[in-house]
C-alpha positions, 0 to 999 in steps of 0.5 A: 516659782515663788508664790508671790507670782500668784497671790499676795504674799508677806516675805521675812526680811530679816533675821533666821526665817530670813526668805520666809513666804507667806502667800495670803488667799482669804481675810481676815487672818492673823500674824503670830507664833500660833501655828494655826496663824495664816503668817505664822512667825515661829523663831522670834521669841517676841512674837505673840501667840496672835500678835497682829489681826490683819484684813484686806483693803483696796491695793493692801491690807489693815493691820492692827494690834491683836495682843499687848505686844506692838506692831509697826507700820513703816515705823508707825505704831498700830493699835487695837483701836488705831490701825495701819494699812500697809500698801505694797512693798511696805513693811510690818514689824511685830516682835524683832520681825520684819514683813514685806508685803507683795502684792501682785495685780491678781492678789487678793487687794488688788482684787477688792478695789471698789469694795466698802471696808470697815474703818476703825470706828466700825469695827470698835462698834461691832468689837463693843457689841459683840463683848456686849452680847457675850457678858449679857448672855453668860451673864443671864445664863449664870443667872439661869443655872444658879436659879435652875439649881437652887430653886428647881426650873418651875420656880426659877422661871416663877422667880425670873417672872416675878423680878421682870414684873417689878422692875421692868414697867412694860411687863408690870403694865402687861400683866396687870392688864391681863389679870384685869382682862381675866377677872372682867371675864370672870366677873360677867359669867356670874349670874347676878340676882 
């Protein structure tokens, strides 16, 4: 019995892997020749590695461009940014690939009628942000290892404390009102003759 029955499922249409299923039960997932990916495509040597990134919308799926290579949507051209949805009984082509989609009315689409999906503004926002903290982070770890082996950790925190003070007025403000705070403290235990 074809898993299809059960749950979604993208079918080869087309060329040595012709009958080829690939039942789908959770999402996001990927579409390439890696053998870690959920459709994994192994005879087309136009298929990339992680050719296509694909999640689940109502009554179908979101495809988009994981990798330079392009992917189609009945034809039509899906990118990084610009993504397609391919409904049931439509088709994906990626390398000289062709994918069917069956989506039986238990399947994992049918299923997420009602739930709100990330259009693709949303996810180049949340792509954006997420590259955004990664470079901040390595950024201020290479910072952070450079100092901590050319200075000794003491000094790299002094040197770290001393550029936050002059180039980030909030923390200037801050510590001069404290040393302030300090010297008005120790100026009254003085005893005045």
């Amino acid at each position: 019995m074809s898993h299809s029955a059960y749950t979604d499922c993208f079918v080869i249409v087309n060329g040595p892997e012709d009958g080829a299923e690939f039942p789908i039960t959770r999402a996001p997932f990927h579409i390439g020749a890696d053998p870690a990916c959920t459709v994994n495509v192994r005879l087309d040597p136009a298929v990339r590695a992680q050719h296509a990134l694909v999640s689940v919308v109502p009554d179908g799926y979101r495809v988009r461009r994981a990798d330079v290579a392009p992917v189609y949507i009945n034809g039509k051209r899906a990118g990084m940014l610009r993504s397609r949805i391919v409904r049931p009984g439509q088709y994906v082509q990626i390398g000289h690939t062709i994918l069917a989609l069956e989506v039986p009315p238990d399947g994992l689409a049918s299923r997420s009628r009602g739930i709100i999906t990330e259009t693709d503004l949303g996810w180049a926002v949340r792509q954006g942000l997420r590259g955004a903290y990664r470079l901040v982070r390595g950024a201020m770890g290479a910072i952070w290892r450079i100092f901590g082996r050319l200075l000794g950790s003491w000094l790299a925190i002094a040197c770290i404390l001393g550029i936050l003070y002059f180039f980030w007025p909030r923390f200037h403000y801050f510590v001069n009102g404290l040393l302030w705070g300090v010297y008005g403290r120790l100026l009254a235990l003085i005893p005045r003759g």
